[in-house]
DRENMIMI-392881 format. One record per residue (C-alpha): residue number from 1; residue in one letter; x, y negated, z. Coordinates in steps of 0.25 Angstrom, whole numbers, padded with zeros to 4 digits, always signed. Each point is the difference from the previous one (the first is absolute). Example, Ala and Ser with C-alpha at 12.3 -4.5 7.8 and 13.67 -1.06 7.14 Angstrom:
BEGIN
 fipa romi     X     Y     Z
    1    A +0049 +0018 +0031
    2    S +0006 -0014 -0002
end
This chain:
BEGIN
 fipa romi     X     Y     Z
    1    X -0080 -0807 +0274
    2    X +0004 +0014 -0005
    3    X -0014 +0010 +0000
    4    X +0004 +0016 -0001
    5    X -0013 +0005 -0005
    6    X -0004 +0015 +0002
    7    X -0010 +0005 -0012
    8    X -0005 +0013 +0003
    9    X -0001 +0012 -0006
   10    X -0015 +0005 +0003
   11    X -0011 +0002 -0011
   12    X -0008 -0010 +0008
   13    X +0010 -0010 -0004
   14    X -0003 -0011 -0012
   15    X +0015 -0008 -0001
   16    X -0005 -0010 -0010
   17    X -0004 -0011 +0009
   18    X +0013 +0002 +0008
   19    X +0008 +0000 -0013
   20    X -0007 -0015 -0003
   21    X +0000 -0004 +0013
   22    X +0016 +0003 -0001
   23    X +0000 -0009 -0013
   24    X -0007 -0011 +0008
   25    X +0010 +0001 +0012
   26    X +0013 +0001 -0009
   27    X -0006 -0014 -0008
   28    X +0000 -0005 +0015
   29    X +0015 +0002 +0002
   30    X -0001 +0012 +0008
   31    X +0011 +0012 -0001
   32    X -0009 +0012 +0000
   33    X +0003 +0016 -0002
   34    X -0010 +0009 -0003
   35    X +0003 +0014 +0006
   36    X -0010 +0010 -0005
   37    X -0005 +0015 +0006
   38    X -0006 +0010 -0008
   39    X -0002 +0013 +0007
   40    X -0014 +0002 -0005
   41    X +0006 +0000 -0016
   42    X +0011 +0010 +0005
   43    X -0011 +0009 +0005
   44    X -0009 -0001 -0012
   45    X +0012 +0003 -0010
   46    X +0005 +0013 +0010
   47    X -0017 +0003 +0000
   48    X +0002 -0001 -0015
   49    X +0012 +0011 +0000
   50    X -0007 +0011 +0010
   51    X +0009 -0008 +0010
   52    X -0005 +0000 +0014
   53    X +0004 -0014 +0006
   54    X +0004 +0004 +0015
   55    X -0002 -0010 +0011
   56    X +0005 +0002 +0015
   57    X -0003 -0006 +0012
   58    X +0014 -0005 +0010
   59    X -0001 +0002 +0015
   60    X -0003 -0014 +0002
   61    X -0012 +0002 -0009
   62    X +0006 -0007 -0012
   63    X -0005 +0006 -0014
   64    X +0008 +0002 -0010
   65    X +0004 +0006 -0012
   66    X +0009 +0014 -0001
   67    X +0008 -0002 -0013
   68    X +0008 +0013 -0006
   69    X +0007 -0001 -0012
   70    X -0011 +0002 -0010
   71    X -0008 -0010 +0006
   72    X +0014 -0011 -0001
   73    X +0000 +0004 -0013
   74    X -0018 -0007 -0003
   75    X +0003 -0011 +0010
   76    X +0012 -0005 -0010
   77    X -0009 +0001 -0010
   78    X -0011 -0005 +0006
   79    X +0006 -0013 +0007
   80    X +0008 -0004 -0013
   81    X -0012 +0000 -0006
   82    X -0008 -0008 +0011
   83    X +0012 -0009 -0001
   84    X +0001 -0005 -0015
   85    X -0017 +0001 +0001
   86    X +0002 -0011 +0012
   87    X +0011 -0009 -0007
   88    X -0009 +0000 -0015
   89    X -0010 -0004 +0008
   90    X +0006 -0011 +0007
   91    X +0006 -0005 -0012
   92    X -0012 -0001 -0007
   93    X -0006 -0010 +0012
   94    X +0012 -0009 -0002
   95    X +0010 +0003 +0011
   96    X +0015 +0007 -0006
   97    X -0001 +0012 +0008
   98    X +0013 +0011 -0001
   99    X -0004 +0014 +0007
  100    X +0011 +0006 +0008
  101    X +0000 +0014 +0007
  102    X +0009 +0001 +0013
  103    X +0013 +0006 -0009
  104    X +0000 -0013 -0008
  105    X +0010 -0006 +0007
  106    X +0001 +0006 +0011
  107    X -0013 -0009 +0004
  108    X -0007 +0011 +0010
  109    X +0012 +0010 +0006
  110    X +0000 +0010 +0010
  111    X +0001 +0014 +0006
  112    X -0007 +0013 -0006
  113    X -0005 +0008 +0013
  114    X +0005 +0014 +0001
  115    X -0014 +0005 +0006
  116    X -0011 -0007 +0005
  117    X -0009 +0004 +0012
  118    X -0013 +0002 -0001
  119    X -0014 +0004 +0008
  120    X -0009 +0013 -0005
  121    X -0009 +0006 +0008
  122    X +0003 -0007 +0012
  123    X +0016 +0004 -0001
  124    X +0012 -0008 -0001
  125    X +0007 +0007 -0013
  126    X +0012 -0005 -0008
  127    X -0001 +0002 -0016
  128    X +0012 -0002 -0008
  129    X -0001 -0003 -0016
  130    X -0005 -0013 +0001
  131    X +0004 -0011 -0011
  132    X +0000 -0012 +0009
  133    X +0007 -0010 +0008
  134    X +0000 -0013 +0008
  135    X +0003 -0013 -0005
  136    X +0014 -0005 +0007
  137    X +0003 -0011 -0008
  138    X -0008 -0009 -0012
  139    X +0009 -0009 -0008
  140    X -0006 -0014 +0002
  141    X +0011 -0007 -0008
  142    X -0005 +0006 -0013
  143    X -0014 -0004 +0004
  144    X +0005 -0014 +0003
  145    X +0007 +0000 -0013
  146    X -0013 +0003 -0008
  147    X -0006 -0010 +0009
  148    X +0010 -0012 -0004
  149    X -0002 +0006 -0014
  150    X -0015 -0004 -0002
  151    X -0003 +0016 +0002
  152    X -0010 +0008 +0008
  153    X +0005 +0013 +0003
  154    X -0010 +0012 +0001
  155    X +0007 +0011 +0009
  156    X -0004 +0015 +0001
  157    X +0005 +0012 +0007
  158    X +0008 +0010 -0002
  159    X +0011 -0005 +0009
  160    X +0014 +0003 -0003
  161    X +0005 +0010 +0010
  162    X +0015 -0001 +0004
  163    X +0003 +0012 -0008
  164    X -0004 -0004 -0012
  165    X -0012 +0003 -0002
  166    X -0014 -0006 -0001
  167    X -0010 +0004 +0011
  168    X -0013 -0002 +0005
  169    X -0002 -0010 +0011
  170    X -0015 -0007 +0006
  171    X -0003 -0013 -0009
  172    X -0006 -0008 +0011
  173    X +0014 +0003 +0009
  174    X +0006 -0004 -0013
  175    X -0007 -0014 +0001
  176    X +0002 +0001 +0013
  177    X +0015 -0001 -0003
  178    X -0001 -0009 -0010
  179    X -0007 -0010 +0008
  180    X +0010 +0002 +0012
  181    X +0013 -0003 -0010
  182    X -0007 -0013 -0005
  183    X -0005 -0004 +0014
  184    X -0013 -0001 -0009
  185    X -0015 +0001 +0003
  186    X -0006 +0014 -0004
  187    X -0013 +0001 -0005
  188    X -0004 +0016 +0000
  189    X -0014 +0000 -0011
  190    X -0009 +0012 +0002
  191    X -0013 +0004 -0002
  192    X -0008 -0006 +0013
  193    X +0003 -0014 +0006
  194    X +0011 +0004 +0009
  195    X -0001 +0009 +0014
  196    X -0013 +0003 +0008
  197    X -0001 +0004 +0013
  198    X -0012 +0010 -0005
  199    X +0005 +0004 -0014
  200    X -0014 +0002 -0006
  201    X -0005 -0013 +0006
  202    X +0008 -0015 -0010
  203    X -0007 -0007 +0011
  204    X +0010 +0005 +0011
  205    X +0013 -0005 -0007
  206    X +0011 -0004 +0009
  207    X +0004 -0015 -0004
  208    X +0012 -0001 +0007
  209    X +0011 +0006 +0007
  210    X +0010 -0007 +0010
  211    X +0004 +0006 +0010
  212    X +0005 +0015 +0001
  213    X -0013 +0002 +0007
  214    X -0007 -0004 -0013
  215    X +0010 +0009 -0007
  216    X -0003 +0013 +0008
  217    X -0016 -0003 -0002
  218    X +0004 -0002 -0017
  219    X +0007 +0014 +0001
  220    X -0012 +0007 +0009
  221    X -0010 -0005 -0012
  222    X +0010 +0003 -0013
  223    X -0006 +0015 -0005
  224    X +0007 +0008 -0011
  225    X +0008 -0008 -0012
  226    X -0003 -0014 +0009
  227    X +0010 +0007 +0010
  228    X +0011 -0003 -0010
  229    X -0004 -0013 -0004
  230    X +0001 -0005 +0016
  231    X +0011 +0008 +0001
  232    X +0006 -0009 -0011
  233    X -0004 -0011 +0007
  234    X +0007 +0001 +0011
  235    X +0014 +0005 -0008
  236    X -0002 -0014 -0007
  237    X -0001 -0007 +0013
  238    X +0011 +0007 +0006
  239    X +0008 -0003 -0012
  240    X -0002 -0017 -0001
  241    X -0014 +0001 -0008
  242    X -0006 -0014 +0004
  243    X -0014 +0006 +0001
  244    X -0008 +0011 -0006
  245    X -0015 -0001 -0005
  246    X -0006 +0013 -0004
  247    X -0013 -0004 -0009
  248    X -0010 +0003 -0012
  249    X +0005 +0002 -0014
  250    X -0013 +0001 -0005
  251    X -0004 -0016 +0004
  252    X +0001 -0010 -0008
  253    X +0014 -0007 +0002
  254    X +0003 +0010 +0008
  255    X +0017 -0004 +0003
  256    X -0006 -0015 +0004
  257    X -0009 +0003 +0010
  258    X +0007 +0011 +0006
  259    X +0011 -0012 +0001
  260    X -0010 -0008 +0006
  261    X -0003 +0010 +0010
  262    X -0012 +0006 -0006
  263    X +0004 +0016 +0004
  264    X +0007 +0007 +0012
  265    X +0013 -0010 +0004
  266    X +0010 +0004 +0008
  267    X +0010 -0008 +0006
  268    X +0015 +0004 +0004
  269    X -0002 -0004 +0016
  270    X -0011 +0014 -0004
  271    X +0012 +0009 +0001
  272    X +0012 -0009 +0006
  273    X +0000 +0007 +0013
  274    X -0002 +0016 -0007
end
C-alpha cells in the first residue's frame, strides 16, 4: 500500500507522533511520503518583519492566501526550513528521509495564474500579482524511484511553474495530487478529528462519505481552511487517489487510525458522478 500523508501547517499541530508513526509504518513495508503545510510559520516570519500576511476568500468561499512577490520571497525561506526541520527529524526516528521541494525534479509542476478572482465586500474582483499556481503534473517516477531505493521522500510546495519559476500552490491540493499520481491513500492530519457537521461540536463528525449526496453534505459542513482540505479531497479522488481519511494529528498514532478509519473517510464512489 502507498499512504500520502498530509501534515499540516497550523500552531495546534504537534508532528512528533505522526513522524514516529511514519517510522512504524515504513518498518511495516509501506511506501509513504510526507507532504507538509506551513502557512502559520509564513505568517509568523512576515509578523516578524512588519509584514501583513493577506488572505482572500474565492467566489466559491474557498480561502486562501494572496501571495506577492515579497511574501514568495519568506514562504521559500520558510518551507526550506520546515522541510530540512521534518527530514532531521525523521532521520532521527530511524526512517531515511530525502526532502524535496516541487522544482526538484520536476516532482510538482504546473502553471502560475495570471490573476486570481477573488470576493471583498460581497463583489466579484480580479487581483493580479499573485505568485501562485495549479498543480498539473507530479513526477511519480522519481517518487517510485526513492521508493525502490529504501527512501521516503518529504515533498513541499513551491511548485515549479512552466516559466521557470517557483510559485506558491495549496499543500493539501498538493497532496491531493500526489495521492492521485500514486493511486495512493491520502491521509489529510489537522488539528480536530476530521469534519463536523457543527464545527464547534467533535461529537457531530461525519464518518463517512459515499455517495455525491454524502459529498455535497461534507462540503455544506467544511468552514474556512477545512474548505480546502475537502476541496483536496475530491481533486485526489478525481485524480485515482484510493481513498481519503482527514484525521487528528494530535492522537496517538495518529496515520494508523486514520488508516483504520478512525477520521472523516471518503470514498471515490463520493465524487464519481460530480
Amino acid at each position: 500500500m502507498t499512504v500520502v500523508v498530509k501534515i499540516g501547517g497550523a500552531q495546534a499541530v504537534d508532528p512528533a507522533g505522526a513522524l514516529t508513526d511514519v517510522a512504524t509504518l515504513v518498518d511495516d513495508g509501506e511506501s509513504l511520503v510526507v507532504v507538509h503545510g506551513g502557512s502559520t510559520a509564513v505568517d509568523e516570519t512576515l509578523e516578524r518583519m512588519d509584514i501583513e500576511p493577506e488572505y482572500v476568500e474565492t467566489p466559491d468561499g474557498v480561502v486562501g492566501r494572496f501571495t506577492d512577490a515579497e511574501t514568495m520571497e519568506v514562504f521559500k525561506m520558510v518551507f526550506g526550513k520546515l522541510n530540512l526541520d521534518l527530514v532531521t527529524k525523521l532521520q532521527d526516528v530511524g526512517v531515511d528521509a530525502v526532502g524535496l521541494s516541487g522544482p526538484d525534479g520536476h516532482v510538482l509542476e504546473g502553471s502560475r495564474k495570471s490573476a486570481i478572482r477573488v470576493l471583498e465586500d460581497g463583489k466579484r474582483k480580479i487581483r493580479r500579482g499573485d505568485h501562485s499556481g495549479t498543480i498539473e503534473s507530479v513526477n511519480d517516477e522519481l517518487l517510485s524511484l526513492l521508493f525502490d531505493g529504501g527512501y521516503t521522500p518529504v515533498v513541499s510546495v513551491p511548485m515549479l511553474a512552466k516559466e521557470g519559476t517557483a510559485v506558491n500552490s495549496d499543500a493539501d491540493r498538493a497532496a491531493a495530487a500526489v495521492a492521485g499520481a500514486l493511486e495512493a491513500t491520502l491521509v489529510e492530519l489537522t488539528d480536530v478529528s476530521g469534519v463536523y457537521a457543527d464545527p464547534d461540536d467533535p461529537q457531530t463528525r461525519i464518518e463517512t462519505v459515499e455517495t455525491p449526496t454524502d459529498f455535497e453534505t461534507l462540503e455544506a459542513a467544511a468552514e474556512g481552511f477545512m474548505g480546502r482540505k475537502v476541496m483536496a479531497a475530491r481533486e485526489a479522488l478525481e485524480s485515482g487517489a484510493e481513498r481519503v481519511v482527514i484525521g487528528d494529528a494530535n492522537a496517538d498514532d495518529p496515520i494508523s487510525r486514520a488508516l483504520a478509519g478512525d477520521g472523516t473517510v471518503v470514498e471515490p464512489a463520493a465524487v464519481s458522478d460530480q
